[in-house]
TILO-508270 format. One record per residue (C-alpha): x, y, z; residue in three letters. Coordinates in Angstrom, 3 decimals, decimal comma. Layout:
BEGIN
       east      north         up   residuo
          X          Y          Z       Ala
...
***
This chain:
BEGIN
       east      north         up   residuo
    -15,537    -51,291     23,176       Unk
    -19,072    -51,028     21,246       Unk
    -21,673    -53,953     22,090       Unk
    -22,245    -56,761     19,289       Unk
    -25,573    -55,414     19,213       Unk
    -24,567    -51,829     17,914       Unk
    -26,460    -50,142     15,539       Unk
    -25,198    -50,854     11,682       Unk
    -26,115    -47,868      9,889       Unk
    -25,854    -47,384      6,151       Unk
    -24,566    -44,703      3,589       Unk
    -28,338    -43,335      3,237       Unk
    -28,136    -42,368      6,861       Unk
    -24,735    -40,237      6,652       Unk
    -24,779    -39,241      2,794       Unk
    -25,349    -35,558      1,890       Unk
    -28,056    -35,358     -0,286       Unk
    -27,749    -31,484     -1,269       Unk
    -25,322    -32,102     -4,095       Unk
    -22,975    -28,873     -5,538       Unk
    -23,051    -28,798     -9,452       Unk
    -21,498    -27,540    -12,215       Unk
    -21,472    -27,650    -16,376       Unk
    -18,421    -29,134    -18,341       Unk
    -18,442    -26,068    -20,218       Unk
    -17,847    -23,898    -16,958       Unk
    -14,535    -22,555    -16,194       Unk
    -11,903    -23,743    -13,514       Unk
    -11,847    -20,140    -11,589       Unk
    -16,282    -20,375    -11,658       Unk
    -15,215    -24,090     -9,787       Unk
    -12,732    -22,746     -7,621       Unk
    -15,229    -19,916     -6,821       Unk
    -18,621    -22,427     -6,254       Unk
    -16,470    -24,556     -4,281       Unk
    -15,754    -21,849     -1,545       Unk
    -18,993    -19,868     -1,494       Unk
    -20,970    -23,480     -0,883       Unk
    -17,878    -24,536      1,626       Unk
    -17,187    -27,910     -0,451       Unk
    -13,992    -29,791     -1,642       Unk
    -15,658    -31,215     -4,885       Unk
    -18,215    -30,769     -7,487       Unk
    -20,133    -33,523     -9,417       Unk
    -19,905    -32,113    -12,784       Unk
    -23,305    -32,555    -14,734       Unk
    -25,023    -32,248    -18,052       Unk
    -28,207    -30,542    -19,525       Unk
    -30,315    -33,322    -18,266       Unk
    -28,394    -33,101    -14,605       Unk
    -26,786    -36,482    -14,839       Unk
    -23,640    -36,645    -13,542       Unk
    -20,662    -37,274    -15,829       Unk
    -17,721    -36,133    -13,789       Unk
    -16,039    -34,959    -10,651       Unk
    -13,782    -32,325     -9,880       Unk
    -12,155    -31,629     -6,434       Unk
     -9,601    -28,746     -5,232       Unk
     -7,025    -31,367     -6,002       Unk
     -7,518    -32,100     -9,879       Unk
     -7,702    -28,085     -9,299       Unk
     -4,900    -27,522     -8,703       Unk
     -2,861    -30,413    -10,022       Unk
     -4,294    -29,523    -13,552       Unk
     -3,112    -25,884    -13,631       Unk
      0,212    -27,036    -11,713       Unk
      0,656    -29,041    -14,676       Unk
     -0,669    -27,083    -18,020       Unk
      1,916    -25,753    -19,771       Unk
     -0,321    -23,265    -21,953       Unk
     -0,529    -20,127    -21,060       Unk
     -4,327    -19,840    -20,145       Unk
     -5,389    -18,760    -17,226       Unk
     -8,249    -20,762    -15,096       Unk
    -11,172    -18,555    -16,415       Unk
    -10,290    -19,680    -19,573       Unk
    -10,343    -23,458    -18,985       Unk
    -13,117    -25,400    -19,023       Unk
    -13,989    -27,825    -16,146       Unk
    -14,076    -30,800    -18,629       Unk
    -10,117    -30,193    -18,879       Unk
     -9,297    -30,740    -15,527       Unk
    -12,303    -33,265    -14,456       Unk
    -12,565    -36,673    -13,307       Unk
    -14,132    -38,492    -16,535       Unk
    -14,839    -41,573    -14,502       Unk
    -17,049    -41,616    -11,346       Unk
    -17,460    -43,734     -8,487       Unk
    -20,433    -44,670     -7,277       Unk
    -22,037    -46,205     -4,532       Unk
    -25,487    -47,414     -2,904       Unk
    -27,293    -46,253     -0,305       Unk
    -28,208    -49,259      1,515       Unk
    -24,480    -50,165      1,899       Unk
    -23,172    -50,280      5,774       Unk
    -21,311    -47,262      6,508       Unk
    -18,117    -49,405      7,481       Unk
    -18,185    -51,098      4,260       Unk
    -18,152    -47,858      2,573       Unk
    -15,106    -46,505      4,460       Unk
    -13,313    -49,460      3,263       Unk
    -14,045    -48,750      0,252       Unk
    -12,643    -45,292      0,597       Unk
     -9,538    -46,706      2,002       Unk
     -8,610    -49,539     -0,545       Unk
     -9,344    -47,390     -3,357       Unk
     -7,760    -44,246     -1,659       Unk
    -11,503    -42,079     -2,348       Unk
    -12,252    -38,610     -1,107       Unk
    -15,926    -38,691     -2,075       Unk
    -18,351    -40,806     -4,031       Unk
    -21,837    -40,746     -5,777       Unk
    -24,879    -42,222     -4,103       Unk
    -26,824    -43,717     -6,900       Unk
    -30,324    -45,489     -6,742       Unk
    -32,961    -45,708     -9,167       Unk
    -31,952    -41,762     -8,885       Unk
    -28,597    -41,448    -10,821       Unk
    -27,859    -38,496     -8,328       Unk
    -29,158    -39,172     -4,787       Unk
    -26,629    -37,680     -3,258       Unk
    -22,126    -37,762     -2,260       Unk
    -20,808    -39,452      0,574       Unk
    -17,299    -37,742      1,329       Unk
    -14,573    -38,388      3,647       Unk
    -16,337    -35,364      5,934       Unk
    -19,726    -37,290      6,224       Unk
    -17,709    -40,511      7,215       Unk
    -15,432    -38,568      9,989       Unk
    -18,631    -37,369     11,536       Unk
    -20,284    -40,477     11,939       Unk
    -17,158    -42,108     13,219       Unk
    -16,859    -38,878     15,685       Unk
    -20,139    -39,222     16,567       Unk
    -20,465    -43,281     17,435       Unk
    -16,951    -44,340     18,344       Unk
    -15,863    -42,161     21,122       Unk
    -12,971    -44,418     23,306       Unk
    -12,300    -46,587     19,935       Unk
     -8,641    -45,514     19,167       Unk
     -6,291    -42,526     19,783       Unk
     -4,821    -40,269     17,248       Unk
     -1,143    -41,726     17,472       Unk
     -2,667    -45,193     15,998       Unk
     -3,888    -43,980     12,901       Unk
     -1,678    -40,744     12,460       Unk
      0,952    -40,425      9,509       Unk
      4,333    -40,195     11,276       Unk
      6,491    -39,459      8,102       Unk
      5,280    -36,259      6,998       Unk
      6,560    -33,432      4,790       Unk
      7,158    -30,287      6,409       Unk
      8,093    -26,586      5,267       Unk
     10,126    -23,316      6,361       Unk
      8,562    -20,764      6,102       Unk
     10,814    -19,354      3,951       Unk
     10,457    -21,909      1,032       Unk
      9,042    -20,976     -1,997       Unk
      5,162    -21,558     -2,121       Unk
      5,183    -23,298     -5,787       Unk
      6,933    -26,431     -4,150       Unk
      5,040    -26,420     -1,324       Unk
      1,670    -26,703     -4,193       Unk
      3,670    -29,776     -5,762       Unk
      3,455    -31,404     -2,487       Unk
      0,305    -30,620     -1,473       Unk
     -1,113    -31,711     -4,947       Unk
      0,831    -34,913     -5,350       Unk
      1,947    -36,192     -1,679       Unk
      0,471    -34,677      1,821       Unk
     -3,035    -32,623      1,898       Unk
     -1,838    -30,279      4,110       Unk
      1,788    -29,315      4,724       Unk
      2,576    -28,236      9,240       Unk
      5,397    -24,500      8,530       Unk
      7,934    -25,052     11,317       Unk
     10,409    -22,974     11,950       Unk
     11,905    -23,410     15,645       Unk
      8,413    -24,181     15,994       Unk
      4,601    -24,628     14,298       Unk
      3,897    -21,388     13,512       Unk
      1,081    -22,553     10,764       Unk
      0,012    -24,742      7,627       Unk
     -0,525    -24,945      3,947       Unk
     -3,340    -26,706      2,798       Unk
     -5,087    -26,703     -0,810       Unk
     -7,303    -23,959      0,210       Unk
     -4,901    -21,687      0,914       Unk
     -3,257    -22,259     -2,536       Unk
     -6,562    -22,132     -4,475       Unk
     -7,481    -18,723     -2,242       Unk
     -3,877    -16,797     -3,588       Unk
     -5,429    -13,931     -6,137       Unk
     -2,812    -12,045     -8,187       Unk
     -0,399    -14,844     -7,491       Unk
     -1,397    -18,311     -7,797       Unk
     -1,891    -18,474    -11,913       Unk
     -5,767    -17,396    -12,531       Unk
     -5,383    -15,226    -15,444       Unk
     -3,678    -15,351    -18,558       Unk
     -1,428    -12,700    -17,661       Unk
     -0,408    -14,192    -14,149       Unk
     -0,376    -17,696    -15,532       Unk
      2,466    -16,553    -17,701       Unk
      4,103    -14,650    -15,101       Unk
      4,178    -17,961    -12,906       Unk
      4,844    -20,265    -15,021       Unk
      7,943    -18,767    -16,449       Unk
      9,652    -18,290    -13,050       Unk
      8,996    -14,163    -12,805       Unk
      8,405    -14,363     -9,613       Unk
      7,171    -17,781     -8,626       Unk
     10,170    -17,674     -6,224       Unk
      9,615    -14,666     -4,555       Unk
      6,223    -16,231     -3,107       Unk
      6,763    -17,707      0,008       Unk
      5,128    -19,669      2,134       Unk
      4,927    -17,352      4,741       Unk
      2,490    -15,156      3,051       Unk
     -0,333    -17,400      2,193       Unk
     -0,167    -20,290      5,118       Unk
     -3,172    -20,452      7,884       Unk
     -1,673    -19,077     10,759       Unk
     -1,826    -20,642     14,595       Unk
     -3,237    -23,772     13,307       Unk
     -5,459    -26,063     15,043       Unk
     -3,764    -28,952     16,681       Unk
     -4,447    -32,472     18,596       Unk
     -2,445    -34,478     20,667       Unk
     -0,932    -37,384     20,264       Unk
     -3,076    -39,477     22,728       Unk
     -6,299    -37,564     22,168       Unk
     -9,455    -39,829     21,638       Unk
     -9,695    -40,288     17,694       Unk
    -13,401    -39,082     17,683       Unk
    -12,910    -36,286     19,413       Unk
     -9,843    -35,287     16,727       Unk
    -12,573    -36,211     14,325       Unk
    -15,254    -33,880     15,735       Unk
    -12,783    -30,763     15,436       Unk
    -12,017    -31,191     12,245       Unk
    -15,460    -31,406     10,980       Unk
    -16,200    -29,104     13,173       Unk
    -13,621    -26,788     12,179       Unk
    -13,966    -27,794      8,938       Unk
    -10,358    -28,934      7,868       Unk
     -9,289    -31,825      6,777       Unk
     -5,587    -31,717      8,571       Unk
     -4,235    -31,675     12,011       Unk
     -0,669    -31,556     12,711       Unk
     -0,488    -33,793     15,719       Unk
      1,475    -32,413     18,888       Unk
      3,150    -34,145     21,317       Unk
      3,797    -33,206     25,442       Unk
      6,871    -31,168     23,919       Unk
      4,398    -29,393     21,276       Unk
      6,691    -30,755     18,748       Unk
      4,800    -31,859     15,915       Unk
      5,330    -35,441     15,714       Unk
      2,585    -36,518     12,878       Unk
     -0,363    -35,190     10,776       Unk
     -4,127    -36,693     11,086       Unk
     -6,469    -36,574      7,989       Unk
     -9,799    -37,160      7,599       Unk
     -8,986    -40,264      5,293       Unk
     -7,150    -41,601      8,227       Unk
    -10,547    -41,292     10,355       Unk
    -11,954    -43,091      7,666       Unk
     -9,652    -45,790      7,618       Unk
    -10,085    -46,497     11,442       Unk
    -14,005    -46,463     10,462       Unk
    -13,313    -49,417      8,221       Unk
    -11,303    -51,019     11,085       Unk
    -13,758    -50,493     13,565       Unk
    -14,893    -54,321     14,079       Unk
    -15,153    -56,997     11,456       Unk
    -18,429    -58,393     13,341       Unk
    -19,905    -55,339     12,261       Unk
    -19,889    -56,030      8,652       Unk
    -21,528    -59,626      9,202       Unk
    -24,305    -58,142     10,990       Unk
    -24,736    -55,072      8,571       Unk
    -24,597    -58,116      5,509       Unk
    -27,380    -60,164      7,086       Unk
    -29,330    -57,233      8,224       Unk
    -29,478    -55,992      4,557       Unk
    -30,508    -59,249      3,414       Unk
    -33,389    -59,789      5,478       Unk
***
């Protein structure tokens, strides 16, 4: 267990301040496209005077063109379509563990770090799994914070269902046949060219059921996926995700059955949990 007299630090220390931006006026494939070539999930969206008047992640992604029902493709929609109109934000000087409460109760992926500067900086469920990696090594294991009742897929199934779910349910979906043999997450729906509606011809195509059904999810899941155990430190699942950089771990058990999936946002709610001494001393440290 940490000391009473460990170190409270606050979102300035663990924000990113090198934030990804894009125009309303941009399209959804230029998004999709800025968000892997800077190795982000989300973009603060921002006008001509750079203040920030949106968000858009991988998830309103692909939830929005899940969902249209035109037949436009995404480099003819505009980010403002698909965007987040309302955005949280949140101080610098507030104690990390506060923040990842925050997160948890209001079920956030990332948030704005505002100031006198309207755009310090995002704090994101990576920057919070790194400091809990990082300063809470021996805290919990992965089976007390893991999601036991989890979706899983053949791979067989038809990819477009396997989307729905990871848009509206489970970020990343374990493919077991007899056993794990990989994982569909939202990158590897958002990566699909020539399938996964990004033209106006494909989005048509898709959309009315061509052949929608003949994608599987065999050919676009992540094969061999990285794993953890079931009684592996927390931090150290923590550290291999960042590391890694995913945001999903189908948890194994001495069987190698998969037996639950970790998140990041479940790091993130142990963060929050980490000790409610904590918070008083981060609240009376601030104050002074």
């Amino acid at each position: 267990m940490e000391s009473d007299s460990f170190e409270v630090h606050s979102v300035n220390d663990v924000m990113t301040r090198w934030v990804v931006t894009i125009t309303p006026s941009d399209s959804l494939l230029k998004a999709r496209d800025v968000m892997n070539q800077n190795h982000v999930s989300q973009l603060v969206v921002a006008d001509q005077r750079s203040r920030p008047i949106g968000l858009i992640s991988k998830r309103d992604l692909a939830r929005f063109l899940l969902e249209d029902m035109t037949s436009r493709g995404a480099d003819e929609i505009p980010v403002s379509e698909a965007s987040s109109k309302s955005i949280f934000t949140i101080r610098q000087d507030l104690p990390v563990i506060n923040a990842a409460r925050l997160f948890d109760t209001d079920n956030l992926d990332y948030a704005v770090v505002t100031n006198d500067n309207p755009l310090m900086g995002i704090v994101t469920e990576t920057d919070l799994s790194h400091y809990f990696s990082q300063k809470f090594h021996g805290r919990f294991k992965v089976n007390d914070f893991m999601e036991s009742d989890f979706i899983f897929a053949k791979s067989t199934y038809p990819v477009v269902h396997v989307a729905h779910a990871i848009v509206l349910r489970q970020r990343g979906i374990p493919v077991i046949d007899e056993e794990l043999v990989g994982i569909v997450t939202l990158s590897d729906i958002l990566s699909i060219k020539g399938k996964f509606p990004l033209t106006q011809d494909e989005t048509v195509k898709v959309k009315s059921g061509e052949y929608a059904a003949l994608i599987t999810t065999k050919e676009v899941m992540t094969l061999n996926p990285t794993t953890t155990d079931e009684n592996t430190d927390l931090a150290q699942a923590a550290q291999i995700m960042t590391t890694k950089g995913v945001s999903t771990l189908p948890v194994i058990d001495g069987e190698s059955d998969v037996v639950g999936m970790l998140t990041k946002h479940d790091v993130v709610k142990a963060l929050g949990q980490v000790s409610g001494h904590l918070i008083v001393e981060a609240k009376s440290n601030r104050a002074a």
